[in-house]
Backbone bond lengths (Angstrom), bond angles and torsions (degrees), N, CA, C in turn:
res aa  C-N    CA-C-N  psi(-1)  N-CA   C-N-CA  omega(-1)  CA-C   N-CA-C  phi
1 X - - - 1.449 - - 1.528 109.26 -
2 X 1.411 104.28 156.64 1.804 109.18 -176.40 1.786 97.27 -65.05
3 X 0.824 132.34 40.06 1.713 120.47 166.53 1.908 111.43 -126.45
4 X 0.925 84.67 132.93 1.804 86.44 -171.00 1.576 116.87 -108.58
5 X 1.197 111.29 112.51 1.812 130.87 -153.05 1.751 100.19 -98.15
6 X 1.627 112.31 6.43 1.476 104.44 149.09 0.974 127.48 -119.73
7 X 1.040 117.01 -7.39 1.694 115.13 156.71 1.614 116.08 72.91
8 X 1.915 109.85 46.71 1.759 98.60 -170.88 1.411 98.89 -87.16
9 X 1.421 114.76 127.69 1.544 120.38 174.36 1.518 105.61 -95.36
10 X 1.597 110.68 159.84 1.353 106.34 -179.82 1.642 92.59 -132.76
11 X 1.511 91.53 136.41 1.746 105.00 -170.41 1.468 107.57 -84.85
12 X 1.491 131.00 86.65 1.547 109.90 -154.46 1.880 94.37 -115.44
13 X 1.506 111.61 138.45 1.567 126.20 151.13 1.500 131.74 -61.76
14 X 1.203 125.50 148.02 1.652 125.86 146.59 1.913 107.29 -36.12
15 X 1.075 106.20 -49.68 1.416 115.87 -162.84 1.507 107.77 -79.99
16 X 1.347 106.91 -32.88 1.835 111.03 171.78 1.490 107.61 -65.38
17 X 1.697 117.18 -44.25 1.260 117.07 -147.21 1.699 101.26 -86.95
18 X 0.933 107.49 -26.07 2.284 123.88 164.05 1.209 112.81 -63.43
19 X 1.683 110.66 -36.66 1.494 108.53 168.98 1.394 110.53 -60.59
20 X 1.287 133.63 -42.73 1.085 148.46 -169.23 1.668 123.11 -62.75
21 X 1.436 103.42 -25.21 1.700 106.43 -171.77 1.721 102.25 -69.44
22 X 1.099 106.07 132.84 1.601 128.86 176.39 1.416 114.79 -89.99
23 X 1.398 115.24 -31.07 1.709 112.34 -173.45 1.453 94.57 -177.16
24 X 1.664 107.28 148.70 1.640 111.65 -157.24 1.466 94.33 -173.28
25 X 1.168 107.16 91.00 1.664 114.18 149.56 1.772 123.10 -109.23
26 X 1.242 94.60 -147.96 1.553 84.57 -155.92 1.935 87.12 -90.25
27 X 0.829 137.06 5.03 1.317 129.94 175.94 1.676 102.18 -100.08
28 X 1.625 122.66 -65.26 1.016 121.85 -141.96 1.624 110.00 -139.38
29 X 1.507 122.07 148.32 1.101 121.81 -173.54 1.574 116.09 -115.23
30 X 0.898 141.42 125.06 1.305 139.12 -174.20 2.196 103.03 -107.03
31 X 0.735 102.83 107.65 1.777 106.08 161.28 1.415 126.99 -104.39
32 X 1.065 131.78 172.89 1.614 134.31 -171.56 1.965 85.45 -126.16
33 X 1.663 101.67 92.51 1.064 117.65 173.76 1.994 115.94 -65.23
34 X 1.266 118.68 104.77 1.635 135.21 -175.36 1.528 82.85 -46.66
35 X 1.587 122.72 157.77 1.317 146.56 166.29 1.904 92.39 -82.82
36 X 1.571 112.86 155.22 1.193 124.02 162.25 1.640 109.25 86.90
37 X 1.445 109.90 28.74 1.457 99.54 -171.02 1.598 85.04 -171.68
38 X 2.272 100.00 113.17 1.488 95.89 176.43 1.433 96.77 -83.35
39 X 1.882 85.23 162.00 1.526 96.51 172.57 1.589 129.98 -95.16
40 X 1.455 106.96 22.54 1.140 114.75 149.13 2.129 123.66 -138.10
41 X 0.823 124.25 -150.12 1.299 127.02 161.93 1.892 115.75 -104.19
42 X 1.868 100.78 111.12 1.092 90.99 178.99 1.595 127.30 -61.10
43 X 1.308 126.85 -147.96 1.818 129.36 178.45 1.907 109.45 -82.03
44 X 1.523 92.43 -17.50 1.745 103.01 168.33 1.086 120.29 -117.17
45 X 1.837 108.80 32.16 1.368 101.38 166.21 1.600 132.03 93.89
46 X 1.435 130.12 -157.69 1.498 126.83 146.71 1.632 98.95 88.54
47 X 1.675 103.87 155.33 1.686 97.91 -172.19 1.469 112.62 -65.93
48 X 1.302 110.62 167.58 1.364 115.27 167.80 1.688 100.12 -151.00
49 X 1.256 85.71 175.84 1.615 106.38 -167.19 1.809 109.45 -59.31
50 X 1.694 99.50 -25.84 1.552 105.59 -179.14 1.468 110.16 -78.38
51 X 1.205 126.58 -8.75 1.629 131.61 167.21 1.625 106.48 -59.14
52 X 1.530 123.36 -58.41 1.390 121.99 160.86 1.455 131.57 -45.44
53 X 1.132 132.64 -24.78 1.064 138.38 -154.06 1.692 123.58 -66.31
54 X 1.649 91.22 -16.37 1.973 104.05 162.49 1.475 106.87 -68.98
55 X 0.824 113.45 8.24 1.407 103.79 -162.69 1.884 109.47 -112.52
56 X 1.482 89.08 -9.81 1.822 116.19 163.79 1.296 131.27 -107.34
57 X 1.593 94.39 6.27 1.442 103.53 161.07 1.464 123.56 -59.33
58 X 1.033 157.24 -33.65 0.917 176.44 153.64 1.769 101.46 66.42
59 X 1.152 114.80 -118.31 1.796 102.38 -167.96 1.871 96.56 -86.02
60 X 1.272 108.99 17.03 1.647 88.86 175.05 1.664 111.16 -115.59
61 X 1.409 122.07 173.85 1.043 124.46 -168.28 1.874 120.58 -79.60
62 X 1.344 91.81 8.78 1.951 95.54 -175.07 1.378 97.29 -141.37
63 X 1.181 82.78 162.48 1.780 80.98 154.96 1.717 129.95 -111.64
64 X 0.405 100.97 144.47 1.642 106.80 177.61 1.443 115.05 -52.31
65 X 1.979 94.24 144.85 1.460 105.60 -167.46 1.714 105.44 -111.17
66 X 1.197 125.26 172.29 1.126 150.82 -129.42 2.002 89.75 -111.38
67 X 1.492 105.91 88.74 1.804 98.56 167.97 1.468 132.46 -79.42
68 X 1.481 119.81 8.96 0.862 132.50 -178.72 1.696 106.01 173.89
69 X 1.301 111.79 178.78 1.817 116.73 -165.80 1.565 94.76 -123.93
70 X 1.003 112.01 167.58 1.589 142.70 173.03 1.394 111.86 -139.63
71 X 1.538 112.21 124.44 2.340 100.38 173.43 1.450 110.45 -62.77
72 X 1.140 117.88 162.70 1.183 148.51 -148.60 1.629 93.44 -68.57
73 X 1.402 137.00 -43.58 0.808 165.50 -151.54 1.846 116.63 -105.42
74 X 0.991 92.04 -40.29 1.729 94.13 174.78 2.088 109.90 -94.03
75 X 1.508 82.04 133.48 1.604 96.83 173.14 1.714 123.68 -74.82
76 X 1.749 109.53 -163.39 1.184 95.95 175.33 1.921 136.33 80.47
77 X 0.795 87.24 -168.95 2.391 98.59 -160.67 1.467 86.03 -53.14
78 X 1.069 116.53 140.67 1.312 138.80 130.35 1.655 127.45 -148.47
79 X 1.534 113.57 153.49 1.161 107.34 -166.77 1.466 122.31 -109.78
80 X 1.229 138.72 145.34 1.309 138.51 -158.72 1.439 88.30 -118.43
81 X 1.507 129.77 174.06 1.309 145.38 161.13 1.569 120.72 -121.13
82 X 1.126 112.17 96.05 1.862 90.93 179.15 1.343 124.59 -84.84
83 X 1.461 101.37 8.14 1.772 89.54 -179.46 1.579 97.30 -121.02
84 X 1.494 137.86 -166.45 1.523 134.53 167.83 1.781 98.48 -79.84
85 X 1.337 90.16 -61.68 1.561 89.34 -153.62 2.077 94.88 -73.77
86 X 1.119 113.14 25.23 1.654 106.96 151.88 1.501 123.38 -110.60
87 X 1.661 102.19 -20.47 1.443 99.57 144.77 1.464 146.94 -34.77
88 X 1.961 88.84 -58.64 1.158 95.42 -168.40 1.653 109.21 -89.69
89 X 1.287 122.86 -13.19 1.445 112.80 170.36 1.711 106.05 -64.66
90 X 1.488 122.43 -40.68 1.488 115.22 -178.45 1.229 105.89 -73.90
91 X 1.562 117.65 1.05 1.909 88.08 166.29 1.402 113.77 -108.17
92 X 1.368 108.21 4.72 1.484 118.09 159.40 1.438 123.32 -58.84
93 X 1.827 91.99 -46.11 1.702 98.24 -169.99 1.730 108.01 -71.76
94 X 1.297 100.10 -31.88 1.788 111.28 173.77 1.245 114.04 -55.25
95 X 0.940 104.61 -35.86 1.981 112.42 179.92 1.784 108.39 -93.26
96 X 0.400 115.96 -0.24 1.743 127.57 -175.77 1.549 107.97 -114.44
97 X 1.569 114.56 -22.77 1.495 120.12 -178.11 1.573 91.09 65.17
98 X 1.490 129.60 73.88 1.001 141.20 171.83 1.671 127.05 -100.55
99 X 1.598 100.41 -31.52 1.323 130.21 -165.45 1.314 78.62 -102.42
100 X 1.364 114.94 142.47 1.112 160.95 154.06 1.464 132.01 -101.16
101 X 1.456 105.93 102.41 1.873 104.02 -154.46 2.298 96.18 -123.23
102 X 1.139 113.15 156.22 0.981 124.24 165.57 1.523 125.45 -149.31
103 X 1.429 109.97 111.09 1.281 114.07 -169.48 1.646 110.39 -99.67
104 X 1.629 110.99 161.69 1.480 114.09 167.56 1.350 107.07 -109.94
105 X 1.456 104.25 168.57 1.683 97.71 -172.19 1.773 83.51 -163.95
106 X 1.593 97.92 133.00 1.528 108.67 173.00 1.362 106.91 -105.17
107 X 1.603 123.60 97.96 1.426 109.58 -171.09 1.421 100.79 -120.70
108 X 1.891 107.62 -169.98 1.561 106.21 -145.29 1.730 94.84 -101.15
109 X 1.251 118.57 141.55 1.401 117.46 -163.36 1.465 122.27 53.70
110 X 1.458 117.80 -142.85 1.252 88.74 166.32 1.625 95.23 -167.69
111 X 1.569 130.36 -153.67 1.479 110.21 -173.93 1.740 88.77 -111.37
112 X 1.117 106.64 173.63 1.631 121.11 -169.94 1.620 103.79 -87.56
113 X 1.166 128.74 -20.36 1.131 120.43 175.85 1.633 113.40 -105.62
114 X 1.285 138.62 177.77 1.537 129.24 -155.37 1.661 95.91 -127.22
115 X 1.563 112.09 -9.23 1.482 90.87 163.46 1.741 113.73 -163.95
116 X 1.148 143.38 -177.37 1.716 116.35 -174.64 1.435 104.51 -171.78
117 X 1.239 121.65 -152.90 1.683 130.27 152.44 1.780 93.30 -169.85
118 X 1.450 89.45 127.11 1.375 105.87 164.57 1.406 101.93 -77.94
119 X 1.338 117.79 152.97 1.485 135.95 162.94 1.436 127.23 -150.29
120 X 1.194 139.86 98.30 1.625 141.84 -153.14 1.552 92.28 -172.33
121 X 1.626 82.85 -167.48 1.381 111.77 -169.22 1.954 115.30 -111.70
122 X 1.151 123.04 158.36 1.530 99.86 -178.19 1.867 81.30 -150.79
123 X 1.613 93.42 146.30 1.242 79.48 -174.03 2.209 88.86 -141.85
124 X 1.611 121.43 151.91 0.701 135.29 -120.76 2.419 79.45 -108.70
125 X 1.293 140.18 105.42 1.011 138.40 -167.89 2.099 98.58 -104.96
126 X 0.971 115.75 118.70 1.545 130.08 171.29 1.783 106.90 -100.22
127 X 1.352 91.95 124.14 2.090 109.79 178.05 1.472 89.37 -115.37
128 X 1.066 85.28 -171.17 1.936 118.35 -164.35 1.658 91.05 -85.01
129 X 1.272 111.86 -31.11 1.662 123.64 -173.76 1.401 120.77 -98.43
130 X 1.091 119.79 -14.08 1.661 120.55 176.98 1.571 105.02 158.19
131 X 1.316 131.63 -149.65 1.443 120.03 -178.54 1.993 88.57 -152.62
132 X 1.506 110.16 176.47 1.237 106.77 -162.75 1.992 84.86 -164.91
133 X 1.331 99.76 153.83 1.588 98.60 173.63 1.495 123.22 -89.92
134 X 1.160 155.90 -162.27 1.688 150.41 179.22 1.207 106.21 -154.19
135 X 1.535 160.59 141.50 1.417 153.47 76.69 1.811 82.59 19.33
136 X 1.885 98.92 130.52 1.419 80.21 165.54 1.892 83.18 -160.61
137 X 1.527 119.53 -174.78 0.806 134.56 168.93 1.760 114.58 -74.47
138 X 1.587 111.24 163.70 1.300 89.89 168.03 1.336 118.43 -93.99
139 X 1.808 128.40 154.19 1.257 139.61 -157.06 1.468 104.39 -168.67
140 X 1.084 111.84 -156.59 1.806 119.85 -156.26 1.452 85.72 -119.73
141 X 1.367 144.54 15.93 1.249 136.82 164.17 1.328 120.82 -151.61
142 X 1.332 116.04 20.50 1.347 129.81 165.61 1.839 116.38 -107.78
143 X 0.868 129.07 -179.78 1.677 137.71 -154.03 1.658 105.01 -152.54
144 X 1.063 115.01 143.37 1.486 124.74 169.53 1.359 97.51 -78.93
145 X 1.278 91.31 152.05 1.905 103.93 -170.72 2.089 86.37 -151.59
146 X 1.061 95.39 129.32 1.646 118.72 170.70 1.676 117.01 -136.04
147 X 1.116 111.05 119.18 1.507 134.83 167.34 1.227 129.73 -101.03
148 X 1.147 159.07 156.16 1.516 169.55 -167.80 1.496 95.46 -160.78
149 X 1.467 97.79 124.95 1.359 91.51 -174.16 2.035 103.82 -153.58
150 X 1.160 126.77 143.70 1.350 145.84 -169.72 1.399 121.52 -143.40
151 X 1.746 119.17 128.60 1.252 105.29 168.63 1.491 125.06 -92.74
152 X 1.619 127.80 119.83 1.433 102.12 150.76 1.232 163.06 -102.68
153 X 1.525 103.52 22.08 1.277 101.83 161.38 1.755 92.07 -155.67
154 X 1.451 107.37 153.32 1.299 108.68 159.09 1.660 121.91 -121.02
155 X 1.177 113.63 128.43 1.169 127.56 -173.80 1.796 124.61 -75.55
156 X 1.531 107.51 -155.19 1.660 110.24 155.43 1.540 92.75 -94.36
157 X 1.440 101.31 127.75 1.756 106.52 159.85 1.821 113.81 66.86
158 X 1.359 111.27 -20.52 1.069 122.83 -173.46 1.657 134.80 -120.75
159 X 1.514 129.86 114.45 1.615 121.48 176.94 1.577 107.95 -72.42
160 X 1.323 114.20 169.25 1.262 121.37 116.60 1.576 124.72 -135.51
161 X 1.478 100.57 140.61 1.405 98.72 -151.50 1.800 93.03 -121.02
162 X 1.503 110.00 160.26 1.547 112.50 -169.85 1.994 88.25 -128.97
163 X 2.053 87.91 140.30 1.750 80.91 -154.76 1.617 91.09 -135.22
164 X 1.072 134.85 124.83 1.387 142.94 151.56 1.550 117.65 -77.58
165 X 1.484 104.66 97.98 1.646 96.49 144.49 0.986 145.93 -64.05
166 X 1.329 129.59 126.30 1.591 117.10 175.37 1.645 113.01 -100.92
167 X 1.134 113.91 -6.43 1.554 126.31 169.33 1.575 115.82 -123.41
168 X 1.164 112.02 125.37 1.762 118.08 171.04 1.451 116.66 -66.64
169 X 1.054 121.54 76.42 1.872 108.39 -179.52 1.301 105.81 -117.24
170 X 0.954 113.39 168.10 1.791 119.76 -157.91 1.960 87.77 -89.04
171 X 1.414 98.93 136.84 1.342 121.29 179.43 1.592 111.94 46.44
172 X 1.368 124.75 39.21 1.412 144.35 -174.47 1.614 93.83 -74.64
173 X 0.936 136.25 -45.57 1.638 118.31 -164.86 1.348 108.34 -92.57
174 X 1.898 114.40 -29.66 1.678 103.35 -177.80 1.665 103.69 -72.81
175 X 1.583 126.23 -37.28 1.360 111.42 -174.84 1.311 112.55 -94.31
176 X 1.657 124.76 26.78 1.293 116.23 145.67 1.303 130.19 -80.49
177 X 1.500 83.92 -41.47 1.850 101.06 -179.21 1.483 89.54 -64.37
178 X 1.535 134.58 -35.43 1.573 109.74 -166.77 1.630 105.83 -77.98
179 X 1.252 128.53 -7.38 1.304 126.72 -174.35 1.551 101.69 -86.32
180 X 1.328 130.67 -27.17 1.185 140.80 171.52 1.805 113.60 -75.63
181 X 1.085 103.06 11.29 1.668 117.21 -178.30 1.011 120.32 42.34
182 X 1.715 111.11 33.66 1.469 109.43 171.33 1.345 99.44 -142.91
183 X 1.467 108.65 76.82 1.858 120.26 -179.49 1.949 108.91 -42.68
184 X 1.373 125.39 156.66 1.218 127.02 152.73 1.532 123.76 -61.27
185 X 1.511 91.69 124.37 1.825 108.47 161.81 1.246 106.69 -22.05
186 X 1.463 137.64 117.49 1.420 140.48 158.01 1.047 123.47 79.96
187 X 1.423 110.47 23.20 1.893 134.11 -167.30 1.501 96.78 -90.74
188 X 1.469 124.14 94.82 1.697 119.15 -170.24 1.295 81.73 -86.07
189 X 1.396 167.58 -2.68 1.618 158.17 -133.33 1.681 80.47 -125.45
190 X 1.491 126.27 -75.40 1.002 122.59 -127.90 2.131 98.13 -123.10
191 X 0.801 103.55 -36.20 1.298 123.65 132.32 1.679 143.02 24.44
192 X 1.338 150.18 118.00 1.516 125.61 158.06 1.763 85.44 -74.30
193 X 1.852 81.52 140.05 1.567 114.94 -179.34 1.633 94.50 -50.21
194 X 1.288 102.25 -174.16 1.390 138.44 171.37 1.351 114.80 -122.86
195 X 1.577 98.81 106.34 1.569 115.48 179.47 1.549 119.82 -60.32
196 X 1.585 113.67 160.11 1.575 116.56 176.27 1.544 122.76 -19.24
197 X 1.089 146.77 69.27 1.621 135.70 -167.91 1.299 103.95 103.65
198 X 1.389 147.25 6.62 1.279 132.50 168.05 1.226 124.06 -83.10
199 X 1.226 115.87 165.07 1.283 104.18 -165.49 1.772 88.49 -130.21
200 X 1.247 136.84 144.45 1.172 140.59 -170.39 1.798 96.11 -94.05
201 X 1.719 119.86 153.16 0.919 121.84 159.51 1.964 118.47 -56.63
202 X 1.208 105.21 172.07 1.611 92.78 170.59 1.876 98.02 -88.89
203 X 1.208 103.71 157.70 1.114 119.55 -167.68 1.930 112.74 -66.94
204 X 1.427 97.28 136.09 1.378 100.81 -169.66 1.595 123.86 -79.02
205 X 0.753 136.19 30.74 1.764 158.44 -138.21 1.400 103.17 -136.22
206 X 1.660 96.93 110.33 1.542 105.25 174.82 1.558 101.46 -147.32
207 X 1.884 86.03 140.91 1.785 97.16 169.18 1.775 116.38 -101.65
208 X 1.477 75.02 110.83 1.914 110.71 -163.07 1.533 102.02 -46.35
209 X 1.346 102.61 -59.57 1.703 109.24 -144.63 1.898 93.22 -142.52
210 X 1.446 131.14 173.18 0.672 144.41 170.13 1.701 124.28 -159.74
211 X 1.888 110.59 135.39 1.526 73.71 -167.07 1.928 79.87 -132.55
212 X 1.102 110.04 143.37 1.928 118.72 -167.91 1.842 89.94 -129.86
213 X 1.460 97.55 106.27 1.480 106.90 134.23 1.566 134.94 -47.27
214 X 1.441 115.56 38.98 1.611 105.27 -177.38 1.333 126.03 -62.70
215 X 1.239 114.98 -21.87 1.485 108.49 -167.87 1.635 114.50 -136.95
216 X 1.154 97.02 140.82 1.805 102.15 -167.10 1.609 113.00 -80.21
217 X 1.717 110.50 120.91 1.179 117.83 -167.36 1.705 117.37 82.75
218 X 1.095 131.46 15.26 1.237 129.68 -170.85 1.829 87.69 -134.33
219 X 1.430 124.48 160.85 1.660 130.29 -174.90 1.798 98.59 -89.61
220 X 1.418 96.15 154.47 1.722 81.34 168.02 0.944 144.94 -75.99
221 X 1.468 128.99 162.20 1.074 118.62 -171.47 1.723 107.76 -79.53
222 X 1.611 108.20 147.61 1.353 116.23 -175.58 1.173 112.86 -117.74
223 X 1.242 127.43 110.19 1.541 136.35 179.99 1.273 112.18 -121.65
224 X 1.772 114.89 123.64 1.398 112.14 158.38 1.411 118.07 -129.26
225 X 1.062 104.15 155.51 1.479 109.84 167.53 1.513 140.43 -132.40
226 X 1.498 109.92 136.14 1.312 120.64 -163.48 1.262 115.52 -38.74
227 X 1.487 111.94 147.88 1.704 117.06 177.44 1.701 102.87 -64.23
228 X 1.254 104.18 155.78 1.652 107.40 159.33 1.381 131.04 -90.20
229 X 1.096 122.49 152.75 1.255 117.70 -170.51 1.731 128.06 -42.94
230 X 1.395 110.06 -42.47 1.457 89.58 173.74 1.190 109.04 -73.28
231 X 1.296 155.77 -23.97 1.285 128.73 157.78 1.383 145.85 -64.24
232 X 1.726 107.89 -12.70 1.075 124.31 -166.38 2.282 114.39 -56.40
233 X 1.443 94.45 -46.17 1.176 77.29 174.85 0.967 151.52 -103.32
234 X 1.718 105.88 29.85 1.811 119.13 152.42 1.430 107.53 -94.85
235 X 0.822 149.87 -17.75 1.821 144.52 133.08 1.104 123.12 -38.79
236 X 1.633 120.62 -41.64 1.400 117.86 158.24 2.071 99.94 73.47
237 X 0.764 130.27 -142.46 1.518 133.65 -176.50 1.169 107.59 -77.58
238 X 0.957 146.63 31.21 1.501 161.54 130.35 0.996 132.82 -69.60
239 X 1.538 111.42 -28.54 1.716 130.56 175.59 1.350 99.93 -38.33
């Protein structure tokens, strides 16, 4: 269920979150968003990443708003807007499947074949306790969900696999990889649970690279960003 029973908080600065900007012109900000910290305020509240966000003001008079989300839990690219009308061209490109995103994911075992594309439907299930997404048929309340997906390396007990979305759907890469029977490292949603007193790793899910058509006649822009530390050393020089 969408409620998370370990509770990893991330203690973040003005000075951490500046360290963090990846690319910054006069339209748009790109940061390497820390795992453990949503980027907005959920329905109960609590900090989020948009509490910092004066702190990316930099020579302009606001701060910059939020062009898209990342879970609470996954690291890596995300993009800010500092002007309106750069907003609204990136939610054009989002809706158009314009943006071009590639995530890593350290998950448990791994799938039997070395590379694929998911293609289905995922559809969005609400409990008394939180709500969670499904592999589902198609219907009047389910969504196409598309993956591209490759392993590169296989470990003991462990993948890491490199994954192209071609559709934005909420929790699209952890319940693909779980349909591929090899859920994400520290995935309490999708996941083996978390036993009496355990505490789950933070989740292994990072957005690698990013590539934004912003500007007409010019190539896109290419932004990536470094793995985080708990993943860093099954990537090894790849981080």
């Amino acid at each position: 269920m969408a409620k998370d029973l370990n509770q990893h908080h991330y203690q973040l600065t003005a000075e951490d979150l500046q360290s963090r900007v990846l690319f910054k012109d006069k339209l748009i900000l790109v940061i390497n968003k820390p795992a453990g910290i949503p980027v907005h305020p959920g329905p109960s509240g609590g900090p989020s990443l948009e509490d910092y966000f004066e702190a990316l003001r930099f020579e302009l008079g606001h701060a910059p708003w939020l062009a898209h989300r990342l879970d609470r839990d996954t690291s890596g690219c995300l993009i800010l807007g500092r002007q309106k009308k750069a907003l609204r061209r990136l939610g054009k490109l989002f809706e158009t499947g314009g943006v071009s995103k590639t995530y890593w994911a350290i998950v448990h075992g791994g799938p039997k074949e070395d590379s694929g594309v998911i293609d289905g439907h995922l559809e969005k299930i609400k409990t008394p306790k939180g709500w969670y997404m499904k592999v589902s048929g198609e219907n009047e309340n389910s969504q196409t969900a598309v993956t591209e997906w490759k392993v590169m390396k296989r470990g003991d007990g462990w993948s890491w696999l490199e994954l192209h979305p071609k559709t934005g759907r909420t929790h699209q890469i952890r319940i693909h990889c779980q349909s591929l029977g090899c859920p994400v490292i520290g995935d309490w949603v999708y996941g083996p649970q978390a036993k009496e007193g355990e505490i789950l790793p933070l989740l292994h899910l990072h957005a690698r690279s990013i590539d934004i058509p912003l500007y007409e006649n010019e190539p896109p822009l290419h932004i990536e960003a470094a793995a985080p530390e708990h993943m860093a050393q099954k990537l090894g020089n790849h981080a």
